[in-house]
Backbone bond lengths (Angstrom), bond angles and torsions (degrees), N, CA, C in turn:
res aa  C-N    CA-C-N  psi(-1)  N-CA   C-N-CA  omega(-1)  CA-C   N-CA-C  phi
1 X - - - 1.456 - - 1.529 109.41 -
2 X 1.449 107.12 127.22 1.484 99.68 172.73 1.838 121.56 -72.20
3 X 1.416 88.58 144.70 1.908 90.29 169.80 1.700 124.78 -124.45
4 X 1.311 104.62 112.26 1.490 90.74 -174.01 1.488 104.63 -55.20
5 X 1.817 109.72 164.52 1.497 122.30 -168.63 1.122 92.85 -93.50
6 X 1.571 132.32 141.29 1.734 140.00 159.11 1.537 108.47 -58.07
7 X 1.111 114.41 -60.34 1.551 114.60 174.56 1.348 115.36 -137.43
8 X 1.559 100.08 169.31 1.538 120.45 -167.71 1.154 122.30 -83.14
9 X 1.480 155.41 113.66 1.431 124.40 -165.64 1.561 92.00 -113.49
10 X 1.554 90.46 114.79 1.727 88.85 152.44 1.046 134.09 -108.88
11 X 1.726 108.22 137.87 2.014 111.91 -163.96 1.641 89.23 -60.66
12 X 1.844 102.92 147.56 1.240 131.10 -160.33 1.632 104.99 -81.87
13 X 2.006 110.03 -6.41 1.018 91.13 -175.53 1.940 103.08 -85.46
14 X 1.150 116.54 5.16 1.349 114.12 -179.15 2.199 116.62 -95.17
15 X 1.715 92.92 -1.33 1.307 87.70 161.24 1.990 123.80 -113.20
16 X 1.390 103.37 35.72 1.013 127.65 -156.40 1.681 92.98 -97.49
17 X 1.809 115.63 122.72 1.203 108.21 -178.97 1.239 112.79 -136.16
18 X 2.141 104.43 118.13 1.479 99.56 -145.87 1.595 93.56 -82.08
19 X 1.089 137.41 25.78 1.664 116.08 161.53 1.278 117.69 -76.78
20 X 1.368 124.64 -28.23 1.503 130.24 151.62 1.553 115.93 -56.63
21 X 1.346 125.90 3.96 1.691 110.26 177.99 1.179 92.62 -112.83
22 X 1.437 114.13 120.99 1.237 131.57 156.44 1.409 145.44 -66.06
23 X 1.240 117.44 -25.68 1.413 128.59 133.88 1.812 136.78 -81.20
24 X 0.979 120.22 111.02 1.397 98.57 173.12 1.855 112.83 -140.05
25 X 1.413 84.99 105.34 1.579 94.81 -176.07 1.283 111.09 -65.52
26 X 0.917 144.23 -20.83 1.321 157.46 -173.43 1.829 106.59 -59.07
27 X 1.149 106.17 -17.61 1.316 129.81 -167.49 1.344 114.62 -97.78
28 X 1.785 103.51 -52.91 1.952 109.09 -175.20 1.336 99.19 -83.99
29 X 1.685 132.20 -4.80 0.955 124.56 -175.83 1.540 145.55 -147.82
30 X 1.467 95.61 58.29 1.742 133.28 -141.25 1.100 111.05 -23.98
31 X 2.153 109.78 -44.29 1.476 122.84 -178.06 1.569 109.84 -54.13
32 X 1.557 127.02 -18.65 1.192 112.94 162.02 1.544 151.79 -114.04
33 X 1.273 95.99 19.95 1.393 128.62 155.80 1.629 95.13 -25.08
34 X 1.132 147.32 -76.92 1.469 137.87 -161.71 1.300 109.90 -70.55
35 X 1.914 119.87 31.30 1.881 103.99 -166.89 1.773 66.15 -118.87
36 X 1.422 138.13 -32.35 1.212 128.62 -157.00 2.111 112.65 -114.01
37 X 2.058 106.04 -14.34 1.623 76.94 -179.57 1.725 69.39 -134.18
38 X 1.569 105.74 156.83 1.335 121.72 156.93 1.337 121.54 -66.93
39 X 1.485 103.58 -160.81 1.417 127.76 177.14 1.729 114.14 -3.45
40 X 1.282 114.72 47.12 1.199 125.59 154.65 1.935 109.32 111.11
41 X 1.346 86.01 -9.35 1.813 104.11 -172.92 1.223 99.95 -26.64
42 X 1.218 117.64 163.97 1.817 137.84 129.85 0.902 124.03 -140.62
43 X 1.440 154.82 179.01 1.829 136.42 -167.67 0.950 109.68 -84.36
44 X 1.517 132.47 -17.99 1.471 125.64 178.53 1.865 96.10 -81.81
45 X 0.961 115.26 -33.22 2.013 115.10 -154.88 1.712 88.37 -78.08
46 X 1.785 107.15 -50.16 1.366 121.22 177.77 2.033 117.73 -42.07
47 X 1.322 99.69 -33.50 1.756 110.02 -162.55 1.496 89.81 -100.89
48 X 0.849 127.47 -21.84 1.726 132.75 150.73 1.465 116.21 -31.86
49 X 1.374 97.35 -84.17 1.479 116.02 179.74 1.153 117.31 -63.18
50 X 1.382 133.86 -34.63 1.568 157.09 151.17 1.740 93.02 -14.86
51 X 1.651 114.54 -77.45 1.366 116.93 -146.31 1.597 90.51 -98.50
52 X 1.594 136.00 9.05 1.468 138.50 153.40 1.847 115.90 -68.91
53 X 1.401 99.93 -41.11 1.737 118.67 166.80 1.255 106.49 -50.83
54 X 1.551 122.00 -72.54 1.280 138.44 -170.56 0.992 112.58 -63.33
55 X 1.252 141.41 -49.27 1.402 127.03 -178.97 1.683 109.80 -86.14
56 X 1.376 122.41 -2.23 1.723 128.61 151.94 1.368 103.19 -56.10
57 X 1.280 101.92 -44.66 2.313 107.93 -155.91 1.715 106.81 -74.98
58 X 1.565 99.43 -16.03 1.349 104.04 -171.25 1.590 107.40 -104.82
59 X 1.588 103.80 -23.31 1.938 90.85 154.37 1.073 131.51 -77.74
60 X 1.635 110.10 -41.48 1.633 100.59 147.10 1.318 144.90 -18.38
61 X 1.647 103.93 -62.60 1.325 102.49 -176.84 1.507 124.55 -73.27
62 X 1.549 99.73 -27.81 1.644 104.37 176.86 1.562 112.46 -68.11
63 X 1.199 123.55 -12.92 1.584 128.22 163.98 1.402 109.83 -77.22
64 X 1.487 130.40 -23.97 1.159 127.17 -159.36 1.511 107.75 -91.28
């Protein structure tokens, strides 16, 4: 039997907001950009997809 879900869980790395990180090596040191985002990420492409998740989780939930 199907059950609708009560709530949405979104992984915490998508409420993560890098203007609060104060270091970001990822930055002084371009060649390592692939030790910190995957599948092609970078923090701008990453904060993209970030607020594409979030505003999915929040149509979701208003259906739910």
């Amino acid at each position: 039997m199907y059950r609708k879900s009560t709530t949405f869980q979104i992984p915490e790395i998508f409420k993560l907001d890098f203007d609060k990180i104060p270091d970001k090596p990822w930055i002084t040191d371009k060649d390592k950009t692939s030790d910190y985002f995957n599948y092609g990420f970078n923090e701008e492409t990453f904060v993209y997809f970030q607020k594409m998740v979030l505003a999915r989780a929040a149509e979701v939930e208003a259906h739910n």
